[in-house]
C-alpha positions as CSV (number, residue, x, y, z in Angstrom):
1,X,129.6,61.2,110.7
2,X,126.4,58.8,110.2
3,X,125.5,59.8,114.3
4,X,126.0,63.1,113.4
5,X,124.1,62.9,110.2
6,X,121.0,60.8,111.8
7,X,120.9,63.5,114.7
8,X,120.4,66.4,112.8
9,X,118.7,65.5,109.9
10,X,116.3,62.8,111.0
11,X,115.7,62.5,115.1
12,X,115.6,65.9,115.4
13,X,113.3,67.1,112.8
14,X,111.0,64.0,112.9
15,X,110.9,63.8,116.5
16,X,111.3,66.8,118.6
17,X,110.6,69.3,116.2
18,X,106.9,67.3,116.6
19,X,107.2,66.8,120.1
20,X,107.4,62.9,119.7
21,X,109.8,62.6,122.9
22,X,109.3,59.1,123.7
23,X,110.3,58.2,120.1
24,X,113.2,60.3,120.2
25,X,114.6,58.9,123.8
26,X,114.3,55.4,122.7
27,X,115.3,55.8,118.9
28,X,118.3,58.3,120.4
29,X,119.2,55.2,122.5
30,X,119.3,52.0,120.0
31,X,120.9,54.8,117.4
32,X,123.5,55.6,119.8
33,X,124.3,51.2,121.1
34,X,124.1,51.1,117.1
35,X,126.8,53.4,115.8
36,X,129.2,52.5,119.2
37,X,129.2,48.9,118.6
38,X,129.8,49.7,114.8
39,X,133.0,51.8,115.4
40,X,134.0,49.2,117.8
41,X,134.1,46.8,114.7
42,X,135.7,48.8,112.4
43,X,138.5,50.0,115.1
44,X,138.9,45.9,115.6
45,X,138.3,44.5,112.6
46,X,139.4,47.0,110.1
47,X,141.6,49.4,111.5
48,X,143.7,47.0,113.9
49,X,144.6,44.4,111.6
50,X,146.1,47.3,109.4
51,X,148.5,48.0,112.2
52,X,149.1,45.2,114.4
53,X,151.4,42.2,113.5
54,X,150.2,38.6,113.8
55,X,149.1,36.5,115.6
56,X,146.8,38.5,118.2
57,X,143.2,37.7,119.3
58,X,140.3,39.7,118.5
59,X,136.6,40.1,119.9
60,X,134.3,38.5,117.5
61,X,131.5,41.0,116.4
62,X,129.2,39.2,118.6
63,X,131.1,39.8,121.9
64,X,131.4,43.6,121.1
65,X,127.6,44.2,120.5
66,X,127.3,41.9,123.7
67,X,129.6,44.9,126.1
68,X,127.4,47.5,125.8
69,X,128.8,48.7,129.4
70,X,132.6,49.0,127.6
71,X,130.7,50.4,124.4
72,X,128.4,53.2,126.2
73,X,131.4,54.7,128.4
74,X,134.3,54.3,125.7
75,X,132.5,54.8,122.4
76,X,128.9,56.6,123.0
77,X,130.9,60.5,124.3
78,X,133.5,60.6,121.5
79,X,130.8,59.9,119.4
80,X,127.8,62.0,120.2
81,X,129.3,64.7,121.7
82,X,130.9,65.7,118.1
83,X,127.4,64.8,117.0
84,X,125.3,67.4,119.4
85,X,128.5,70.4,118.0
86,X,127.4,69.2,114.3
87,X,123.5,69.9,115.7
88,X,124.1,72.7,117.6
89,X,125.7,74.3,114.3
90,X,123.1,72.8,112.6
91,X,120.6,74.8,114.8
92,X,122.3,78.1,114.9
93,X,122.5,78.4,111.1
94,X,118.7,77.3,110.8
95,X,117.7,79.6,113.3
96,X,119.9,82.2,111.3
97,X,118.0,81.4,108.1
98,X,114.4,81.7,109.6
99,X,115.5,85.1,111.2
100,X,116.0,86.5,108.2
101,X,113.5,84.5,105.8
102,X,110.9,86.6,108.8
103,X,112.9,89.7,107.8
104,X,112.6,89.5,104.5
105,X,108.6,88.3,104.6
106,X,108.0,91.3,107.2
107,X,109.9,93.6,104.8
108,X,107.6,92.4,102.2
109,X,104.2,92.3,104.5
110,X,104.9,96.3,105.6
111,X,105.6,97.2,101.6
112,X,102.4,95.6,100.6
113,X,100.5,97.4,103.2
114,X,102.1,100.6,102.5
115,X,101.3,100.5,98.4
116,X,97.7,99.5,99.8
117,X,97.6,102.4,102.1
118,X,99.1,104.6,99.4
119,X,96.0,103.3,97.0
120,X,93.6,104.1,99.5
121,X,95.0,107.9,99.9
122,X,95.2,108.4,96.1
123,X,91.4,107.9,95.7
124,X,90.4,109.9,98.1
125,X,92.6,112.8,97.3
126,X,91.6,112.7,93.3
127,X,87.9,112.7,94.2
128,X,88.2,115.5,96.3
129,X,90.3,117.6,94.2
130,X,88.0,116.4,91.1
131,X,85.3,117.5,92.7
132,X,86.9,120.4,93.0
133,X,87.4,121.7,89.3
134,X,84.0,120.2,88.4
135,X,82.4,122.9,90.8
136,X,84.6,125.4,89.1
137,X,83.6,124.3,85.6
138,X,79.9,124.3,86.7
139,X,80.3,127.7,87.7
140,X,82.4,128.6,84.4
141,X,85.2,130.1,86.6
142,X,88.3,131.5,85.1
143,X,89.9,130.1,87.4
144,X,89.5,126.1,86.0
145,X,92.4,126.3,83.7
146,X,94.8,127.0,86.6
147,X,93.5,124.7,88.6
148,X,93.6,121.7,85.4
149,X,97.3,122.5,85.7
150,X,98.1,122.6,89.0
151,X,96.2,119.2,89.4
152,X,98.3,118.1,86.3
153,X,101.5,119.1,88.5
154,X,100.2,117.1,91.3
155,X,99.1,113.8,89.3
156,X,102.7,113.7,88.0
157,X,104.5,114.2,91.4
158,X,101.9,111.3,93.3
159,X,102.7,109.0,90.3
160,X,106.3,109.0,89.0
161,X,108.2,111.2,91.5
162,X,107.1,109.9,94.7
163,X,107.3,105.9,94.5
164,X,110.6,105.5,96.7
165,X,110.6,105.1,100.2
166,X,111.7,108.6,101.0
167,X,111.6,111.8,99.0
168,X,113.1,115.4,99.9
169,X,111.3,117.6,102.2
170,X,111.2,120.2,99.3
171,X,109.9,118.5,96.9
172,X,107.1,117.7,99.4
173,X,106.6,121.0,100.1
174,X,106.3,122.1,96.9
175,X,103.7,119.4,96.5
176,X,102.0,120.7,99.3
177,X,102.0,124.6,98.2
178,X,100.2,123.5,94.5
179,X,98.0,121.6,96.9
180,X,96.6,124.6,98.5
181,X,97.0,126.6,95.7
182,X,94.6,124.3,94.1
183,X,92.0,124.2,97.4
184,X,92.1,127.9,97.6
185,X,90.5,127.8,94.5
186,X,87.5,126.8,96.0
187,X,86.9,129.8,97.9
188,X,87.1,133.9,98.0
189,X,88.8,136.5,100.6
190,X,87.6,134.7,103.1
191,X,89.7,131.7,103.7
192,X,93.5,132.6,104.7
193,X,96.2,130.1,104.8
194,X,99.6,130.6,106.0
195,X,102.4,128.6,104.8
196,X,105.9,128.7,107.0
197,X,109.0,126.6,106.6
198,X,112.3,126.6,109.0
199,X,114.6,123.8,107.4
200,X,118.0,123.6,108.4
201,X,118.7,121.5,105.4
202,X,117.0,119.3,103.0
203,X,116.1,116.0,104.5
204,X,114.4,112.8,102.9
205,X,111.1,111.9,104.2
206,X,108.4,109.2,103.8
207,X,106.5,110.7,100.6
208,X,102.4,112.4,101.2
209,X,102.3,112.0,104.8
210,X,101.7,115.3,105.2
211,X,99.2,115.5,102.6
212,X,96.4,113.6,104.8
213,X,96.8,116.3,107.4
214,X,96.7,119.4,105.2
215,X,93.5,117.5,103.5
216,X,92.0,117.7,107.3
217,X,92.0,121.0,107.7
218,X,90.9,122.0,104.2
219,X,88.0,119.5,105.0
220,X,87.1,120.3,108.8
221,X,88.1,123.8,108.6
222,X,87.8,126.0,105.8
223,X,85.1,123.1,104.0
224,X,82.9,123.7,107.5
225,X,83.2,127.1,108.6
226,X,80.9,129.3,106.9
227,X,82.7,132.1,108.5
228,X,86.3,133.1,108.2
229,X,88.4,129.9,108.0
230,X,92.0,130.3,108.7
231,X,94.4,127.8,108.2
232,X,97.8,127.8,109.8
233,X,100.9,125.2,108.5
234,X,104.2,125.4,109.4
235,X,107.5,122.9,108.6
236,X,111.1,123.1,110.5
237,X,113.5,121.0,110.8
238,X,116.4,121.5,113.9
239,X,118.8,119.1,115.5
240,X,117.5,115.9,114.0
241,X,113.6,116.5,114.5
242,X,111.2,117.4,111.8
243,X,108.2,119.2,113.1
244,X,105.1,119.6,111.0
245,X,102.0,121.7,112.5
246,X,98.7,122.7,110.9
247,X,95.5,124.5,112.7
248,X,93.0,125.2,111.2
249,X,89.4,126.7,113.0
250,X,86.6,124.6,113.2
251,X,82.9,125.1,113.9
252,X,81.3,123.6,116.8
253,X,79.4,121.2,114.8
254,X,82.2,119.4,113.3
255,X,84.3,118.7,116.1
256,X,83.2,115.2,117.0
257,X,84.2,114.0,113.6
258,X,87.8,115.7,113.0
259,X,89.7,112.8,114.7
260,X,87.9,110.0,112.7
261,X,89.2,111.3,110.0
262,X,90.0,108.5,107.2
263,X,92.9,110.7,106.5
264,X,94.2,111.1,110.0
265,X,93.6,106.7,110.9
266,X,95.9,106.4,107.1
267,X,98.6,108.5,108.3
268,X,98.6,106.8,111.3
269,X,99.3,103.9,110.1
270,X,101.8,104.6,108.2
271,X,103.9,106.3,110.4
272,X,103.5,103.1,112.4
273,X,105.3,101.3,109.7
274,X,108.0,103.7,108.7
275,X,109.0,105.5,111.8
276,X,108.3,102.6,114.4
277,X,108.9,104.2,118.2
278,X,110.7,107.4,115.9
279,X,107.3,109.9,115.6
280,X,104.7,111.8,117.9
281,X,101.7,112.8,116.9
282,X,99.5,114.6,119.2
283,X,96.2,116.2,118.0
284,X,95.2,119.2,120.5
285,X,91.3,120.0,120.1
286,X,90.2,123.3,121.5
287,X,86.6,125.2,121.3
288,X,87.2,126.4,117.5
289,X,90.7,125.3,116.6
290,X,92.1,122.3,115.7
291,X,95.7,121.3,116.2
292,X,97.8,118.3,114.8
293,X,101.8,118.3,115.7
294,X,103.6,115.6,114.0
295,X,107.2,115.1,114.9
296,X,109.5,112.5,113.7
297,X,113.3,112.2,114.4
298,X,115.2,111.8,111.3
C-alpha cells in the first residue's frame, strides 16, 4: 500500500509529470530496495513468529537489507506490480477527470462566445432598425406607429423568447415576417419581397441565424438598388435538412462588399459553434443577384 501510495501520488507527479527521469529511475529504485526489504521484516519478524512454534532461527534485519538479490526477485514483483494496477487506475480516472473538466471549460468557452456574438448582432440590428423609424418620423409618415409596434414585437422576442439554445422554426419565422414587415416600411411599390415556407414539421433551431442573412439583402439589395429591388426568401424543411435561401438583386457597385458582410462573418461563426461539420453554406454571386443557401441537418 505505501509503494503503491509513493508511486502514484509522489514519483509520479513530482517526477515524470516534470520530466525529471533521472530522479525518478533512481528514487523508483531505493523506493522499491526500501519497501522489499521492509515486508521482508515484517513477514520475519512480525508475521512468522505469530505462526511458527519455538525455537527457530531468524535473519536479523541487517542480513535481510544485506540480500538485495533474494529481496529484488521475491519481494520487488508482488510488490510493484499491484503498485503500477493502483497507478494505472490512478491514471485512467485522472485522465477521465481532465476529459471532462475540457468539456465542461469548452462548453463554457463556446457559450461565452455565443452571448458575445449574440451582443454584437443585437446592436447592429437596433441601429439599423432605429434608424429606420427615425427616417419615418422625420418624414412624419403614418406609417411610424406600425412600425413602433412591430419593433416592440421584435425587441420582446430577441430579449425574453429567444435566450435558449434552440427555438421553433415558427416562432423564427414569424420573427422574420415582422422583420420585413418593418424594412418594407422603408420603401414604396417598388421593392417586392417574397416570403415562402415548406416545413414538414416544426423543428427547433439555433435562434436569429437567419436574421443576419435577411439583414444582407435588405442592406445590399433593396438599400443599394435604386431601381426595382426584389427580394426572394424561402424556408423548407424535408428528410432531416433545413434549407434556408434568400436572393436578393444587387447593383454592380455593391458587389465587392456583399460577402464582407459583418452579418454574413457573425453567422458564420456561429454556425461553426452550433452545427460543427452539420451546415453548408454556399453564397452564389452572379452579375445582379445575390444568392446565400444555408443548409443544416437537424
Amino acid at each position: 500500500m505505501l509503494a503503491s501510495y509513493s508511486l502514484a501520488y509522489v514519483l509520479v507527479p513530482k517526477f515524470i509529470y516534470t520530466k525529471r527521469y533521472v530522479s525518478f529511475t533512481v528514487l523508483i529504485i531505493l523506493s522499491a530496495y526500501i519497501f522489499s526489504a521492509l515486508s521482508r521484516v515484517l513477514i520475519v519478524h512480525i508475521a512468522e513468529p505469530l505462526v511458527r512454534v519455538p525455537p527457530f532461527t531468524q535473519e536479523s534485519i541487517a542480513e535481510i537489507f544485506l540480500d538485495v538479490k533474494f529481496l529484488m526477485t521475491h519481494y520487488f514483483p508482488s510488490i510493484y506490480i499491484a503498485a503500477l494496477i493502483f497507478v494505472a487506475v490512478r491514471f485512467i480516472v485522472d485522465i477521465s477527470k481532465v476529459k471532462q473538466q475540457n468539456l465542461l471549460l469548452e462548453k463554457a468557452k463556446v457559450g461565452a462566445e455565443l452571448k458575445m456574438l449574440k451582443t454584437q448582432l443585437h446592436p447592429h440590428f437596433l441601429f439599423n432598425t432605429l434608424n429606420n423609424i427615425y427616417m419615418l418620423s422625420l418624414e412624419n409618415s403614418p406609417k411610424t406607429p406600425e412600425s413602433i409596434s412591430k419593433l416592440s414585437e421584435i425587441l420582446d422576442y430577441v430579449l425574453y423568447r429567444c435566450n435558449t439554445k434552440f427555438v421553433s422554426v415558427t416562432n423564427e419565422i414569424s420573427f422574420l415576417e415582422n422583420y420585413i414587415g418593418l424594412e418594407k416600411l422603408r420603401y414604396d411599390d417598388r421593392l417586392q419581397v417574397t416570403f415562402n415556407t415548406s416545413l414538414e414539421k416544426d423543428i427547433e433551431i439555433a435562434p436569429l441565424i437567419l436574421l443576419p442573412l435577411v439583414e444582407n439583402a435588405f442592406k445590399h439589395g433593396a438599400g443599394e438598388d435604386s431601381g426595382s429591388p426584389k427580394i426572394d426568401i424561402s424556408i423548407r424543411y424535408q428528410n432531416t435538412i433545413f434549407t434556408f435561401v434568400v436572393a436578393n438583386s444587387i447593383a454592380n457597385s455593391t458587389q465587392e462588399r456583399v460577402k464582407d458582410s459583418i452579418g454574413l462573418n457573425n453567422i458564420t461563426q456561429q454556425l461553426d459553434m452550433i452545427y460543427p461539420d452539420g451546415y453548408v453554406l454556399n453564397i452564389d454571386e452572379k452579375e445582379d443577384v445575390f444568392t446565400v443557401t444555408l443548409e443544416i441537418e437537424i
